[in-house]
C-alpha positions in Angstrom: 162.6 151.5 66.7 163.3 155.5 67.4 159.7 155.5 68.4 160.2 152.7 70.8 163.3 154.2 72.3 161.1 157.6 72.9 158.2 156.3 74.7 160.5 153.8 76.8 162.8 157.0 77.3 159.4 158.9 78.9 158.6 156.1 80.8 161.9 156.1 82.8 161.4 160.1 83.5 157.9 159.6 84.9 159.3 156.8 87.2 162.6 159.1 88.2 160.0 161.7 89.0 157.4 159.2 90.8 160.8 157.8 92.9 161.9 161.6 93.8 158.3 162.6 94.5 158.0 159.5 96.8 161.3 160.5 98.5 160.4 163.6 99.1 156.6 163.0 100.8 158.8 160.5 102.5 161.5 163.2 104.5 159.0 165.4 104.9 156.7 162.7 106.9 160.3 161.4 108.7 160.7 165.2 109.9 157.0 165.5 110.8 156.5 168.5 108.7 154.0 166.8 106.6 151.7 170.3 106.8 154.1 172.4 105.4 154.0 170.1 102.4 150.9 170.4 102.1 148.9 172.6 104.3 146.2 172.3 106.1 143.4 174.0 104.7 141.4 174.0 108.5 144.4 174.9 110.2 145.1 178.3 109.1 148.7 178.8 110.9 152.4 179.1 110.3 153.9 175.3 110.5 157.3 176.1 109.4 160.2 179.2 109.9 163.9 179.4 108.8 165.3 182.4 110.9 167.7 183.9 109.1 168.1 187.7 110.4 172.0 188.2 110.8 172.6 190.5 114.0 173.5 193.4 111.7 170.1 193.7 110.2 168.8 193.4 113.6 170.1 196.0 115.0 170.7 198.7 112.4 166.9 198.2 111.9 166.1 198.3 115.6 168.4 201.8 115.8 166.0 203.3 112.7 163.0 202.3 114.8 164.0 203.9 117.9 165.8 206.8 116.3 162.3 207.5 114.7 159.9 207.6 117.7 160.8 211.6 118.5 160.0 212.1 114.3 157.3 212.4 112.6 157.7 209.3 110.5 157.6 206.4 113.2 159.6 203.3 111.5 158.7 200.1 113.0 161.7 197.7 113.0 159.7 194.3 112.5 158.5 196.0 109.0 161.4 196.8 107.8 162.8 193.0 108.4 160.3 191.7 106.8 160.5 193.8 103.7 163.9 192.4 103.5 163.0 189.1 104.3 160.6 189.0 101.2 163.2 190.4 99.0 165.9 188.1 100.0 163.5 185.3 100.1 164.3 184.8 103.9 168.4 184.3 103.3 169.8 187.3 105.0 172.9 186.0 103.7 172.4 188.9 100.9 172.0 191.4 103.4 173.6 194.9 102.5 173.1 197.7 104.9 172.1 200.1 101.8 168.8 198.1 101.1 167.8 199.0 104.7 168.7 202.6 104.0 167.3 202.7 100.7 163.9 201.4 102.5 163.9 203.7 105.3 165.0 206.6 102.9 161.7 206.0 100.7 159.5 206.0 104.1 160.9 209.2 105.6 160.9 211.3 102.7 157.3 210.0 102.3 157.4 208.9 98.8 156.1 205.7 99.6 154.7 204.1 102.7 155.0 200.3 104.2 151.6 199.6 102.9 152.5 200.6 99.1 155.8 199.1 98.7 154.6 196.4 100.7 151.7 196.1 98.1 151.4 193.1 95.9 154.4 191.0 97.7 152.9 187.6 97.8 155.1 186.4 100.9 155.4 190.0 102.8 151.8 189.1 105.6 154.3 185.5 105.7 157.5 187.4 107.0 155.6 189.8 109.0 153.9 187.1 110.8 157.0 185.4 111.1 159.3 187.8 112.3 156.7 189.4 114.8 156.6 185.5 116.7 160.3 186.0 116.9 160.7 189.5 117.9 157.1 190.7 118.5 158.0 190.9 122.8 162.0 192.4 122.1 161.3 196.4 121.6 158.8 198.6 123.4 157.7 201.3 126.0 159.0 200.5 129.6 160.4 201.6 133.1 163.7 201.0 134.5 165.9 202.2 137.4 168.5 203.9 136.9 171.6 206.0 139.0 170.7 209.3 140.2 172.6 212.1 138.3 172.3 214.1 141.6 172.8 210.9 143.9 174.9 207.8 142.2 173.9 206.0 145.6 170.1 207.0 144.4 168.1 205.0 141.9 165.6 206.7 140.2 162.5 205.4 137.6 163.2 206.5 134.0 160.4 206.0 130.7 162.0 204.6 127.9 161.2 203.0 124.4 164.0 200.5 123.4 165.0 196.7 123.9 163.5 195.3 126.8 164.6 191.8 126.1 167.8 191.1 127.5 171.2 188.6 126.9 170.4 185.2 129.2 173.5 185.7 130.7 173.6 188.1 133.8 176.4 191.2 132.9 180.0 191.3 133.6 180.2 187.4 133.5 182.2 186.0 131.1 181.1 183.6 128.2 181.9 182.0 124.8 179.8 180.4 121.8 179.6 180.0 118.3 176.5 179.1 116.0 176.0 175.4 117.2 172.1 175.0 115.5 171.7 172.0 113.8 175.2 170.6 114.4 174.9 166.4 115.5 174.4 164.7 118.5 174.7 161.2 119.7 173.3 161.3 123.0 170.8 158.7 123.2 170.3 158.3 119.4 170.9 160.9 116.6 169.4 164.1 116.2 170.3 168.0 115.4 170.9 170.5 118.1 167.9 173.0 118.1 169.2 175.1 120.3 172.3 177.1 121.5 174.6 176.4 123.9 176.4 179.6 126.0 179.7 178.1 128.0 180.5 179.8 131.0 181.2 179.5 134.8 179.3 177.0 137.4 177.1 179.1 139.4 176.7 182.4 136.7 173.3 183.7 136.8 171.2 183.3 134.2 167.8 185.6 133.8 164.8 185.9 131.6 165.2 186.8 128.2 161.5 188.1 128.1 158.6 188.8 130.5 156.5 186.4 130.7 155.2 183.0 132.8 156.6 179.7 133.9 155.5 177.1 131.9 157.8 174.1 133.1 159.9 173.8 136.1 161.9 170.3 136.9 164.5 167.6 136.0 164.7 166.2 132.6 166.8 163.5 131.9 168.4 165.2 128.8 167.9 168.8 130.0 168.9 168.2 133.5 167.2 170.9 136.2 165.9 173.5 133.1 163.4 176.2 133.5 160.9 176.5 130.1 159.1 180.2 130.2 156.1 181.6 127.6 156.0 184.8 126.5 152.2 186.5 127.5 151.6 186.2 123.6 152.0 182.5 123.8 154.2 182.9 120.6 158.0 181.7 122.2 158.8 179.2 124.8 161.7 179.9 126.2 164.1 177.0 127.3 166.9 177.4 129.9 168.7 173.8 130.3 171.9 172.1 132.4 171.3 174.3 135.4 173.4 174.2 138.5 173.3 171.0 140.8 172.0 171.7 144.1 170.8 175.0 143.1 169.5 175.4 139.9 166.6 177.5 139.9 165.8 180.8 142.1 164.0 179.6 144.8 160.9 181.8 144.5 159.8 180.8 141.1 157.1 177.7 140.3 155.0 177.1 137.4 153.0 179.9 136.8 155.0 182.4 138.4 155.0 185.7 136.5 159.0 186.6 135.4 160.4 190.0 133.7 162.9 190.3 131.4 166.3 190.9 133.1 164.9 188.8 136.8 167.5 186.0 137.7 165.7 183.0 137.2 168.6 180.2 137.7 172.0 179.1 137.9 174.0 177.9 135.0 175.7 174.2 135.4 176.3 170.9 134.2 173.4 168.8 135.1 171.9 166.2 133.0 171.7 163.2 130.7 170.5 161.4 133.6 167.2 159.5 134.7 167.9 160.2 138.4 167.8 164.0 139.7 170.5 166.4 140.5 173.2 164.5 138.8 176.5 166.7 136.9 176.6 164.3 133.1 177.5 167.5 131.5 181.4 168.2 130.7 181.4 171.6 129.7 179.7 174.0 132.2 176.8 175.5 129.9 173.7 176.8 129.4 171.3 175.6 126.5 169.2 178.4 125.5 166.3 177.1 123.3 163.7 179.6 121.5 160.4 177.2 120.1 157.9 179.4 118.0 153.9 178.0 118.9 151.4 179.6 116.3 149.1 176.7 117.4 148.9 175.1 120.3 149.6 171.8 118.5 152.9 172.9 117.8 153.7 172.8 121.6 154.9 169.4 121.4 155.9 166.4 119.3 156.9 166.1 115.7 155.8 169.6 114.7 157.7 172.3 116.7 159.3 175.0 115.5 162.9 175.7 116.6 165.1 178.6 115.6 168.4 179.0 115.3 169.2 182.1 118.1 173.1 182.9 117.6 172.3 186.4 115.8 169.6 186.6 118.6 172.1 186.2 121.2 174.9 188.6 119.3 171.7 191.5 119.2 170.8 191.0 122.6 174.3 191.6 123.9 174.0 195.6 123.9 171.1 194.7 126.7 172.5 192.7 129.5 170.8 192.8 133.3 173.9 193.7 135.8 172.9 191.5 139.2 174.2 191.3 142.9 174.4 188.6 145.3 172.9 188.1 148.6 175.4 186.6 150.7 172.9 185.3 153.3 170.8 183.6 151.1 173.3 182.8 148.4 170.5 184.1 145.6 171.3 186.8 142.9 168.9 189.1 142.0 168.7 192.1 139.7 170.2 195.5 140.6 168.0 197.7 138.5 164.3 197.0 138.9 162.2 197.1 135.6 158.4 197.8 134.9 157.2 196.2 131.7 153.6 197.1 130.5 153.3 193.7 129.6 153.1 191.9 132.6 150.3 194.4 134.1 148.3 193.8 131.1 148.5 190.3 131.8 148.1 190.6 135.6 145.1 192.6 135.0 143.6 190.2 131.9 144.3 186.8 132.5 141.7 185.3 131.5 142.4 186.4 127.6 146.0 184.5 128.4 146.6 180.9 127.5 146.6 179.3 131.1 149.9 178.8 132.6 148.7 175.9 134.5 148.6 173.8 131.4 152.2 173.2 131.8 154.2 171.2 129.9 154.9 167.1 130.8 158.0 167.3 132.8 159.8 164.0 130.5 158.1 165.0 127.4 159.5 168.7 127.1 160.4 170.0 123.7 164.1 170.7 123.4 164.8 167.7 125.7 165.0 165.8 122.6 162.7 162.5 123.4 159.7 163.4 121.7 161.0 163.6 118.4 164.5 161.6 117.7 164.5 162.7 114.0 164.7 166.3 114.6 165.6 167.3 118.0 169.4 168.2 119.9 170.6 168.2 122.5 174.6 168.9 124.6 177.5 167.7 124.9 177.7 163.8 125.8 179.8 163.3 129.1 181.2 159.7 127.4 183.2 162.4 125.4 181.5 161.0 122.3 180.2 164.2 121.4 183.1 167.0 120.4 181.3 169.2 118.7 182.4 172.7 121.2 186.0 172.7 121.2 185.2 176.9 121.9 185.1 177.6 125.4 186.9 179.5 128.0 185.2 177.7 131.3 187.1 175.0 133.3 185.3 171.5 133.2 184.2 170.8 136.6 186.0 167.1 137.4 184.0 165.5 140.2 180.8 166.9 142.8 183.2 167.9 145.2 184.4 170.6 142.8 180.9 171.6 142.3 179.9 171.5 145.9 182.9 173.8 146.4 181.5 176.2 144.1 177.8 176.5 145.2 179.7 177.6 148.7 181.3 180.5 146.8 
């Protein structure tokens, strides 16, 4: 009988294991992430990244860096993340600012280097990889305009090595978020918001976070007008959604036109959640900002893109925001201190080792519009009021086009 009861017992945990086993191949099938279950042996790449960098990490790390490029010790800020990352296993949630000092510490007194601390960490080439598709375009050499010391009314070019990435929202306009990734939507059918919504004023100007190309250009029905730019790497697709009816986009740009970090590239608005063009859905005056990481190009779209949560993105890239002027002929904003980023020679000058541009994305089947995949995309606010996720906001809802003709006057 006790021998009985011990082979019966064995048999029901093989089948609990077989029936979590199952539900687990299951999910990971439902979420399209099949590959990171188990990889593909003949696809070398990256199919799946949790960023979790707090903004404090970011920039005390980006400080080091720059600090250390007039020592002899040069300290390279994407390192020392992911040396974190592989000791915190990738939850920055156990960050403490005397692990980074420790690190650097170690590297400037030169008892150890990256390469020998580095050594024999299964996961550091993981984070490294990771961390440089987030980041790899944020921090580098570059020219910029700047005021005269001699003559304020005189701009001048100045060399510098810093951030040359820059906040999507255009300085000295006001704004108001909170960390909305992964929170649910209704719109349409269910589905987790994958990306992060900015509220602000009709009409605000909105510029490129990074130099790089236009990809996609266009109404969606979810997005509204949107604007979808690739970094020259090809690494992160930038998505800029709900622009402003009427006038959402700056008028010189189509796909393929070359953009740098801090150019006005649109409007923010309300615009969306509609089959037909140039219609206000929205209720909340916003701009979706969407970061996707492509490692291969069949990551681009469908079930297996890669969307990261950019709220500690956002908080970094606050200390570098692009002040802008308007034209009151034209009605256009425009950038009042002109930049020169290496990057976009480079790729004037190579293009043909650049992904082409002209293999744009389909205009109803664009990732972050949330049709391709309905298990695991997001999108805004529903104008049925069904969706009340935001309650944070400081922008007046706009009630009816009149209001918003009004303001694309202003």
């Amino acid at each position: 009988m006790k021998k009985f009861n011990i082979k019966h017992a064995i048999i029901g945990e093989l089948v609990v294991v077989l029936v979590l086993s199952s539900f687990l191949i299951y999910q990971h099938v439902r979420e399209g992430s099949i590959d990171t279950f188990y990889p593909n042996s003949e696809k070398n790449y990256i199919k799946w990244v949790d960023f979790d960098i707090c903004s404090a990490a970011l920039g005390k790390a980006y400080e080091y860096d720059v600090a250390s490029q007039t020592e002899e010790i040069k300290l390279n800020w994407i390192e020392l993340l992911s040396y974190l990352g592989t000791r915190y296993g990738g939850d920055f949630s156990r960050y403490k600012e005397k692990d980074l000092n420790a690190l650097v510490q170690k590297l400037k007194n030169k008892e150890e280097t990256m390469g020998s601390i580095t050594e024999g960490l299964k996961y550091y080439d993981y984070y490294l990889e990771a961390y440089t598709a987030v980041l790899g375009g944020f921090v580098g050499e570059y020219e910029i305009q700047v005021n005269s010391e001699e003559n304020p009314e005189e701009k001048v070019w100045v060399k510098k090595y810093g951030l040359k990435a820059f906040l999507p929202v255009a300085k000295f306009f006001p704004y108001s978020d909170y960390d909305d990734f992964g929170v649910s939507r209704s719109y349409g059918y269910k589905r987790k918001h994958l990306g992060h919504d900015m509220m602000g004023q009709v009409g605000t100007p909105i510029v490129a976070v990074e130099s790089g190309w236009v990809e996609a250009l266009g109404w969606n029905q979810y997005g509204g007008w949107r604007i979808g730019i690739r970094s020259f790497d090809g690494k992160r697709y930038y998505y800029y959604a709900h622009l402003r009816k009427n006038f959402p986009y700056n008028k010189a740009l189509e796909v393929g036109s070359v953009v740098q970090a801090g150019d006005v590239i649109g409007y923010l608005g309300r615009t969306g959640y509609s089959r037909n063009e140039n219609v206000n859905n929205i209720d909340t005056p916003h701009l979706h900002f969407g970061m996707q990481l492509i490692f291969d190009e069949s990551q681009k779209e469908g079930y297996n893109e890669i969307w990261i949560d950019c709220y500690d993105i956002i908080n970094f890239l606050y200390r570098n925001r692009s002040e802008t002027v308007k034209n009151t002929e034209t009605k256009e904003w425009s950038r009042v201190f002109d930049m020169k980023d290496p990057s976009v020679q480079d790729y004037l000058n190579n293009k043909d080792k650049y992904p082409d541009p002209t293999q744009k994305r389909n205009l109803d089947d664009d990732p972050g519009d949330e049709n391709v995949n309905p298990d695991a995309k997001g999108i805004e606010h529903n104008s049925n009021g069904n969706d009340t996720d935001n309650k944070n906001t400081d922008s007046k809802t706009n009630s009816d086009d009149n209001t918003e003709k009004q303001n694309n006057e202003n």
